[in-house]
C-alpha positions as CSV (number, residue, x, y, z in Angstrom):
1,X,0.0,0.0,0.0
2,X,2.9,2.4,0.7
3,X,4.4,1.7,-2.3
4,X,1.6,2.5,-4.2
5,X,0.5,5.5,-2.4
6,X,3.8,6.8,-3.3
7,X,3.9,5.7,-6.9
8,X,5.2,8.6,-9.1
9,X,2.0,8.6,-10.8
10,X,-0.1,8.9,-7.6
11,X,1.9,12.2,-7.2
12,X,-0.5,14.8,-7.6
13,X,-3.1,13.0,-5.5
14,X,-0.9,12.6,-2.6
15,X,0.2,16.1,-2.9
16,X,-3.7,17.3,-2.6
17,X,-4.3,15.3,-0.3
18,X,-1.2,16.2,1.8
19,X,-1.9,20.2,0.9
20,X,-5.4,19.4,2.2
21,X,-4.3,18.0,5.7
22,X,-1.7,21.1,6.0
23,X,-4.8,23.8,5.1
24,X,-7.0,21.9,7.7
25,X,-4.0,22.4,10.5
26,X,-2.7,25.6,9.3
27,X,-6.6,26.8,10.4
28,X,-6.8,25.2,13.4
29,X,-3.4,26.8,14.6
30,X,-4.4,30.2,13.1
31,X,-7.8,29.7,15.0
32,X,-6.1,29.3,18.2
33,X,-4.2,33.1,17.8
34,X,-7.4,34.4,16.3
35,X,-6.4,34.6,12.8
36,X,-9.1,33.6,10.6
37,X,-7.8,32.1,7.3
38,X,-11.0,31.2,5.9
39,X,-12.1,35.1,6.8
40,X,-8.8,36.7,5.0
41,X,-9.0,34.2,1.8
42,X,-12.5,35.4,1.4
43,X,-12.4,38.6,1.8
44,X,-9.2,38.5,-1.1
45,X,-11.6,37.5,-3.5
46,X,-13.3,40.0,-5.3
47,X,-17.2,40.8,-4.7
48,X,-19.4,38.9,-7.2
49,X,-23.0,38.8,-7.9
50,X,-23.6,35.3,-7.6
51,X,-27.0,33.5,-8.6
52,X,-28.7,31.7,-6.5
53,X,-28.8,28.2,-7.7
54,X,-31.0,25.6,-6.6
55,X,-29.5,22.5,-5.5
56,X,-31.8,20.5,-8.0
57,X,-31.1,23.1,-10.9
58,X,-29.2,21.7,-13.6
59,X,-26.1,23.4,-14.8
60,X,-26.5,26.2,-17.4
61,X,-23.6,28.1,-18.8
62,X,-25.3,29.9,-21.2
63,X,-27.6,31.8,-18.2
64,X,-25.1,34.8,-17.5
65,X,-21.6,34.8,-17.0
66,X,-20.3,31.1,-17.1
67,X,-17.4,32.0,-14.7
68,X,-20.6,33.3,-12.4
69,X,-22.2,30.3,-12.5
70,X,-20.0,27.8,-12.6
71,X,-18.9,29.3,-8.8
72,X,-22.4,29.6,-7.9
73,X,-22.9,25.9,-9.1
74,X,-20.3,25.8,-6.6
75,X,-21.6,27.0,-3.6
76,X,-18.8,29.9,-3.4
77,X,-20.7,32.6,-1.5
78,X,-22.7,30.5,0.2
79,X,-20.2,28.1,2.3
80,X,-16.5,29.7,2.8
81,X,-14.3,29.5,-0.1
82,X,-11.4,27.3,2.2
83,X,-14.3,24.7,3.1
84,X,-14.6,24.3,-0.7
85,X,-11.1,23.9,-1.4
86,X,-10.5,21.6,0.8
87,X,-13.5,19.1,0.0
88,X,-12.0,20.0,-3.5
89,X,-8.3,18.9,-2.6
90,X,-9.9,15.8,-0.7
91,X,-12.2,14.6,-3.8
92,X,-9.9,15.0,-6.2
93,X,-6.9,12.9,-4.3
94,X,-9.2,10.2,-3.1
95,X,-10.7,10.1,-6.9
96,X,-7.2,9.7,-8.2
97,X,-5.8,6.7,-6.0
98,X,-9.2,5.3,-6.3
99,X,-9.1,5.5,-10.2
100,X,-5.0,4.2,-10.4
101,X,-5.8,1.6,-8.1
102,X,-8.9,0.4,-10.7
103,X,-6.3,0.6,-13.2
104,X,-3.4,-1.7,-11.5
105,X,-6.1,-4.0,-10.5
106,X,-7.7,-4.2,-14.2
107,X,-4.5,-3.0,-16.7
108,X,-1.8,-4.0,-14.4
109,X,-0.1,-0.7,-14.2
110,X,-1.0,2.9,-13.3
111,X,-2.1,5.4,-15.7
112,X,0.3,8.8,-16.6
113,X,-0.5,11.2,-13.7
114,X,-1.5,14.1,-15.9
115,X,-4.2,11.3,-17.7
116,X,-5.4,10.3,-14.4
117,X,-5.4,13.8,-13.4
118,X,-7.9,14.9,-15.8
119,X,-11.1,12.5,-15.1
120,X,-10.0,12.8,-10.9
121,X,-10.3,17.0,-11.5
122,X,-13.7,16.2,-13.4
123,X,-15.1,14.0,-11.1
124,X,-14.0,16.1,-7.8
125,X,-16.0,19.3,-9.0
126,X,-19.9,17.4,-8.8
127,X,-18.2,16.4,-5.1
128,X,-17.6,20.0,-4.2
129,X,-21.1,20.9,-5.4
130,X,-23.1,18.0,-3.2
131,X,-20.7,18.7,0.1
132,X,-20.9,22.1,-0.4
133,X,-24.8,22.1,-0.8
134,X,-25.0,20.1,2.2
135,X,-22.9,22.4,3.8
136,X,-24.6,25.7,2.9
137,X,-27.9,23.6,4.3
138,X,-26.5,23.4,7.3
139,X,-24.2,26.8,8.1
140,X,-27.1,29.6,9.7
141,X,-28.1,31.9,6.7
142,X,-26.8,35.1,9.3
143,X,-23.4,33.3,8.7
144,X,-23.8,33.3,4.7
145,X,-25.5,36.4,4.3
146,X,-24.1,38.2,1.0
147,X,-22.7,41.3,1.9
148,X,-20.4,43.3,-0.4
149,X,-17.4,44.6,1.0
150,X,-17.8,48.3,-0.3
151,X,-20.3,48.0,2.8
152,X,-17.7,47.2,5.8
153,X,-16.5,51.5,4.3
154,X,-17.7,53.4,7.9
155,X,-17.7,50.8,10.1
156,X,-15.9,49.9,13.1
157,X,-12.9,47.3,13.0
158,X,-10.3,46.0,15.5
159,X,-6.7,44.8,14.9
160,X,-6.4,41.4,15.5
161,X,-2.9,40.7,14.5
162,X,0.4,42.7,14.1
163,X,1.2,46.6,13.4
164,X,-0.8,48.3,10.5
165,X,1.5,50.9,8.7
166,X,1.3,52.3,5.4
167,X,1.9,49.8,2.7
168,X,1.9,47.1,5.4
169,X,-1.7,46.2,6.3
170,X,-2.6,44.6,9.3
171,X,-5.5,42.1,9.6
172,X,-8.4,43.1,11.3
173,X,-12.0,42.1,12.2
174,X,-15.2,43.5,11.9
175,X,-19.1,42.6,12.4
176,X,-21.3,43.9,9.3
177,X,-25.3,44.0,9.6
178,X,-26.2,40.6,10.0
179,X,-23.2,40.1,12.7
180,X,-21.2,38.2,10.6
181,X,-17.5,38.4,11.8
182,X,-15.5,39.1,8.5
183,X,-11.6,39.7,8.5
184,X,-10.0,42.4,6.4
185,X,-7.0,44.1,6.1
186,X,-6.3,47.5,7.1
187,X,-3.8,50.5,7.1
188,X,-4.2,53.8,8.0
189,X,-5.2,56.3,5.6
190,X,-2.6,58.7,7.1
191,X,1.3,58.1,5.8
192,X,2.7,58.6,9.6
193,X,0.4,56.8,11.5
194,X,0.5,53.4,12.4
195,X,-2.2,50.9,14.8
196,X,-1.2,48.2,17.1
197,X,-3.4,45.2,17.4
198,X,-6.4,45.8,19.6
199,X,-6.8,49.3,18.0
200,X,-10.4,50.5,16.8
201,X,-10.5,52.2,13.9
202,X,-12.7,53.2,11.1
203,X,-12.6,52.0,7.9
204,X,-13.3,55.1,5.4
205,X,-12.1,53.6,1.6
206,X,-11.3,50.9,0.3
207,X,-8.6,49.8,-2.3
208,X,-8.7,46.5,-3.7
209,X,-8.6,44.2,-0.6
210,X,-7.0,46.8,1.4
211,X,-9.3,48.9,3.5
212,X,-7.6,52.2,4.6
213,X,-8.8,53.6,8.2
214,X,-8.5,56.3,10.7
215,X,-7.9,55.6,14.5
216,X,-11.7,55.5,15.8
217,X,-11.8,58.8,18.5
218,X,-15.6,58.5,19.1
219,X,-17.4,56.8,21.6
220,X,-20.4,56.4,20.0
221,X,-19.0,54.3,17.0
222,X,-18.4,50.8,18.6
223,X,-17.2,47.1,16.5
224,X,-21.0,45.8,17.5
């Protein structure tokens, strides 16, 4: 079994599913000093109108934008883009050893890892769609509320982790409407100042991913 697991061809399924094992302890570490991973990788992404596909729909590219739907066929928006990936890597690895050992057991040898790589990538996507609809049945709809993040602009957010300077944002957390915690990164919109984590400011532009602030000097403004 060892020797098959680590088969040249079995490479790029042992590497997801390695990658997938590191992603799922890399969060639980981060969790533990209150950096949210999952939080920072979504809020990277840019803001996208996603439809809202049934679970039972079938699969139409030619509705919309086929980049659109193919990620709301996804679930992206509706369960946390590091969730998917990592059902992703998980599918797609256990489709691959699954398909080479079919192979050495029917053909006597393993197939090429970039052939075996293309039905394993195929066949990992309608697994990301079924886990991730479960998952988006499950997750409270507060938690998956779509929010675009032109609306965090004026609210309240608190450094979580390191120093925010100019040109070297900090990461920092912030409630929106539904109280959803989202994580964002920050630096101030002034060139000489700088926050230390813990600091509340106030997010007043945005640029990109990057959210410029000023230190919050008003009582009645508050990270609810």
């Amino acid at each position: 079994m060892i020797e098959f697991i680590a088969a040249g061809e079995n490479l790029p399924f042992t590497v997801a599913l390695g990658l997938m094992a590191a992603i799922g302890l890399l969060e639980g570490v981060a969790a533990l000093i209150g950096l949210g991973i999952s939080g920072v990788l979504d809020s990277m992404l840019p803001d996208v109108d996603l439809p809202d596909i049934d679970a039972d729909a079938d699969f139409d590219l030619h509705a919309g934008s086929g980049l659109t739907k193919l990620l709301g066929w996804l679930h992206v928006g509706r369960v946390p883009v590091l969730v998917l990936m990592i059902i992703f890597l998980t599918s797609f690895g256990l489709c691959g050893l699954a398909l080479q050992w079919f192979a050495s057991n029917t053909i006597g040898f393993l197939l090429p890892a970039l052939v075996a790589s293309i039905p394993s990538f195929l066949a990992a996507l309608p697994c990301v769609r079924v886990a991730g609809g479960l998952l988006a049945k499950v997750i409270p709809k507060d938690e998956t509320s779509a929010v675009s993040e032109d609306s965090f602009v004026g609210r309240v957010a608190t450094l979580t982790l390191g120093t925010a300077r100019r040109s070297e944002p900090a990461q920092a957390k912030l409630r929106d409407q539904f109280g959803q915690t989202h994580y964002v990164m920050v630096e101030p919109d002034e060139t000489e100042e700088e926050f230390e984590a813990g600091t509340q400011v106030l997010l007043v532009k945005r640029s990109g991913s990057i959210f410029q602030a000023i230190k919050n000097t008003s009582d009645a403004l508050v990270d609810s």
